[in-house]
C-alpha positions in Angstrom: 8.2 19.0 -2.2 8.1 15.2 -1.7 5.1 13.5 0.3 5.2 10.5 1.9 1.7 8.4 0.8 0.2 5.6 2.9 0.2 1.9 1.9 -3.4 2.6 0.8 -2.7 5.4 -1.2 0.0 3.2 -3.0 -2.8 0.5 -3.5 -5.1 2.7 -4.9 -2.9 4.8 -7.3 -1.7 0.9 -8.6 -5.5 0.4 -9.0 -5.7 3.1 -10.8 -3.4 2.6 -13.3 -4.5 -1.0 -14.1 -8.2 -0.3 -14.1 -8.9 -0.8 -17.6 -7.6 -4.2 -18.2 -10.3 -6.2 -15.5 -12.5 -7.9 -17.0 -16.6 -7.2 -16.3 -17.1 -10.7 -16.9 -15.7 -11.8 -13.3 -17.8 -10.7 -10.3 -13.8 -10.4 -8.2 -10.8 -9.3 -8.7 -7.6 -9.6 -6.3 -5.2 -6.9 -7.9 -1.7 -6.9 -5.6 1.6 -4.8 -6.2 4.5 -6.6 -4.7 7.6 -4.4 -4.1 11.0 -4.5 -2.5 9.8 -4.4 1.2 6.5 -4.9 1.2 3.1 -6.3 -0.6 -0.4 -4.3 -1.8 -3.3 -6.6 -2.4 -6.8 -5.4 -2.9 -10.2 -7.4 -3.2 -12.4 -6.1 -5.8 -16.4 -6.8 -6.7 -16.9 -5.6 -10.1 -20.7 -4.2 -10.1 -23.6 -3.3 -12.8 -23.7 -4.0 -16.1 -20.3 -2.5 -16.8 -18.3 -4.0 -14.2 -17.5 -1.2 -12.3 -14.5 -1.9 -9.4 -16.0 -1.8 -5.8 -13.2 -1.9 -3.2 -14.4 -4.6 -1.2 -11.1 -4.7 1.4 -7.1 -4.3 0.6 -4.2 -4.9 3.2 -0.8 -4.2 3.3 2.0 -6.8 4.3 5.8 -6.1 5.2 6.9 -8.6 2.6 8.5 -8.1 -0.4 11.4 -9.4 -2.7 13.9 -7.8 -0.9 13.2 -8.3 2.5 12.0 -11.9 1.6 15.5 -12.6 0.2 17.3 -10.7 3.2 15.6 -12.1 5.8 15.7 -15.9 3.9 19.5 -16.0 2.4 19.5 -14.0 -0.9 19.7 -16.1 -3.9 20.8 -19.0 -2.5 17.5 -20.7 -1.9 16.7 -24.3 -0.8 12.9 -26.3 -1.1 12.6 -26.3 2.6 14.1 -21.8 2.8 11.4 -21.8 -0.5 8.7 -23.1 1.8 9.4 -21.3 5.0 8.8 -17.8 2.9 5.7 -19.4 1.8 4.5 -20.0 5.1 5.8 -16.3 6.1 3.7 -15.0 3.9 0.8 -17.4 3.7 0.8 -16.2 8.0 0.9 -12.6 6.9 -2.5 -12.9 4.5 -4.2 -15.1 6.6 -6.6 -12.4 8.3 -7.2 -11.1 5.1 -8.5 -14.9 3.7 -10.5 -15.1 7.2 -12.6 -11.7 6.1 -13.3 -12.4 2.9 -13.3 -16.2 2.3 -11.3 -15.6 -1.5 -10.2 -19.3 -1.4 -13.5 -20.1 -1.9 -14.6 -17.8 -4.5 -11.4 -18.8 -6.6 -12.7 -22.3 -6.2 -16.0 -21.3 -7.9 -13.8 -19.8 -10.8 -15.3 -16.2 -10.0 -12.1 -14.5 -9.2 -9.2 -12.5 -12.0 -5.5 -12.0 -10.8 -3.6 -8.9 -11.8 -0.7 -8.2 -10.8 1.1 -4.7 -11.8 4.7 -3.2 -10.9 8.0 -4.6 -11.3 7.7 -7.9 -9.9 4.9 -9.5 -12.8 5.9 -7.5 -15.5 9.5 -8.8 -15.0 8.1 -12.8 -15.2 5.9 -11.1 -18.7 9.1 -10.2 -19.7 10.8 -13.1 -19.1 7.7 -15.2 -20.2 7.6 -13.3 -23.8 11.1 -13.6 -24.6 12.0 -10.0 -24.0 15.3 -8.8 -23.8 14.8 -5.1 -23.1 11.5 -3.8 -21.3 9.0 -3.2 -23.4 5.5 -2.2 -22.0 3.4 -2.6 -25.5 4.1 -6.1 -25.1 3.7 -6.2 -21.6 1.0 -4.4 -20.7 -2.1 -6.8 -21.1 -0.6 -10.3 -20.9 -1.8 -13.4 -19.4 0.3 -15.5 -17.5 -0.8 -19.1 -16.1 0.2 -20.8 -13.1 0.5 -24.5 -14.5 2.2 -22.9 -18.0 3.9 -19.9 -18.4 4.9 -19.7 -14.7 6.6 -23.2 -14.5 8.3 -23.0 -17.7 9.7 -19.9 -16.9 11.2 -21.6 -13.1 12.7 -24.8 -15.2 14.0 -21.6 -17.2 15.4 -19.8 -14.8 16.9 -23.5 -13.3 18.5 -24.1 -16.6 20.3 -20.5 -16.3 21.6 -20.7 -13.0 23.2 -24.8 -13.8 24.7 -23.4 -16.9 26.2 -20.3 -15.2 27.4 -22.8 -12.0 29.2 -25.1 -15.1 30.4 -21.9 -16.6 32.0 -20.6 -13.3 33.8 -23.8 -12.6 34.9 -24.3 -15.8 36.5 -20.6 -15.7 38.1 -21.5 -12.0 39.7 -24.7 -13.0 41.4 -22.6 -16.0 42.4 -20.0 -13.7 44.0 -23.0 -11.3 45.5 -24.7 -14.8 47.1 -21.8 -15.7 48.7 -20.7 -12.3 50.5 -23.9 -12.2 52.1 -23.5 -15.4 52.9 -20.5 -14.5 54.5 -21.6 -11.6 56.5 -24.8 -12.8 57.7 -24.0 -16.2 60.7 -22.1 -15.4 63.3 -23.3 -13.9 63.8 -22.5 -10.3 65.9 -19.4 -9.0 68.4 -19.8 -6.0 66.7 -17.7 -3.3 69.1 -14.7 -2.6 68.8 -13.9 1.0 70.0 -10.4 2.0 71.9 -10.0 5.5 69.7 -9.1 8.4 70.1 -5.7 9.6 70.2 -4.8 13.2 66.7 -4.3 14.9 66.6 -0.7 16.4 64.2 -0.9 19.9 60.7 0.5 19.1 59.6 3.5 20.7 55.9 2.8 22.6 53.5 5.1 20.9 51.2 7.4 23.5 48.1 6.5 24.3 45.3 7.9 21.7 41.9 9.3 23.2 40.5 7.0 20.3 42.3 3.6 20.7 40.1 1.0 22.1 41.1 -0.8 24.9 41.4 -4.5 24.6 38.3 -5.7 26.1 36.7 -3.1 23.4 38.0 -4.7 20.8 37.3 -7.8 22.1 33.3 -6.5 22.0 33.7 -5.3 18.7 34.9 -8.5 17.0 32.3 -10.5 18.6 30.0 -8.6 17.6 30.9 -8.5 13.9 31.1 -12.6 14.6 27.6 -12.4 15.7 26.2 -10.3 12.6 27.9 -12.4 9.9 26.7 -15.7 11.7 23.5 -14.2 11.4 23.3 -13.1 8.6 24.4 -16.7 6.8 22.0 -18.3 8.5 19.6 -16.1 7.1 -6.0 -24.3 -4.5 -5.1 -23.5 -8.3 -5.0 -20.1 -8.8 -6.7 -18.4 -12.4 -4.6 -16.9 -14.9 -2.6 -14.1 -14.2 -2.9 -10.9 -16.3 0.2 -8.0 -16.3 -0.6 -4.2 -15.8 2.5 -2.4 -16.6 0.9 0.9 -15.1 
């Protein structure tokens, strides 16, 4: 039997399985989850001598990678598209900054990211070199904001010219090709065959399920509408992965 957990739930089994890497040393700890269509972040005070985790406040947004890249145009991503989902979800998390003032504590160097799920340990990955999944290696790492994090955008950069290159290279082959194809032998006299007499058509009944014009008219604007619609679509600490 499948149940259906709350957003809190979520945040606290994630918690849960990336406990043991937070360090005791820190007094916080922000530990999110970000998913497909949406975001888990919880703020954390590690207390006593053994830095135990005391949920101080969590919150869940309706962002994620997917619906980020749905609602923003996919992969095809400009500075300005880059910024706007910034601000998206900079507006989302707001509240959240307003009740418990992290900015600042980050400021005063008091505060450890960690990030589990999908979304970091695919950047570990990438940041380590990895070419299949491999959680020993994952499970644990650092990542930092000014290092691993920008070398691995110039990366990812790099990847996407080289495949642009690649693709035009292949096209203009494709084109080279077809016109080789298409002027190296010589040309055939077209053989046209005598027209046969038309026969008149015979109207075909009306069907309960044939749309009447002005349907169809409705239907093709509105297909118009969705495709326009849709083509329009301070320095943080370093970052450790939980692969939990």
């Amino acid at each position: 039997q499948l149940e259906i957990i709350s957003s809190a739930e979520e945040g606290r089994l994630a918690l849960v399985g990336c406990m043991p890497l937070l360090d005791p040393a820190l007094p916080y700890a922000l530990v999110f989850d970000i998913g497909g269509g949406s975001t888990e972040i919880m703020w954390l005070e590690m207390v006593g001598t053994g830095g135990t985790p005391r949920l101080i406040d969590q919150i869940s947004v309706r962002h994620g990678v997917v619906s980020l890249a749905e609602q923003f145009g996919c992969d095809q991503i400009s500075r300005d598209t880059y910024q706007a989902m910034v601000d998206t979800v900079i507006e989302a998390l707001d509240p959240f900054e307003d009740r418990n003032q992290i900015r600042a504590a980050i400021a005063d160097e008091a505060v450890q990211l960690l990030g589990t799920s999908g979304t970091v340990t695919t950047l570990a990955g990438l940041n380590l070199g990895l070419e299949r999944y491999q959680r020993t290696l994952i499970d644990g790492s650092h990542l930092t904001i000014e290092g691993s994090i920008n070398e691995m955008v110039k990366t990812v950069k790099a990847a996407e010219e080289e495949a642009k290159e690649a693709a035009k290279a292949a096209v203009a082959a494709a084109k080279k090709k077809s016109g080789q194809a298409t002027t190296g032998g010589k040309p055939s006299t077209p053989v046209t065959a005598p027209a046969e007499e038309k026969k008149p058509e015979l109207a075909a009944p009306p069907s309960l399920f044939d749309a009447s014009p002005a349907e169809e008219n409705q239907t093709e604007t509105e297909e118009d509408d969705s495709c326009a619609e849709a083509a329009s679509m301070p320095a943080a600490p370093s970052l450790e992965v939980g692969a939990a």
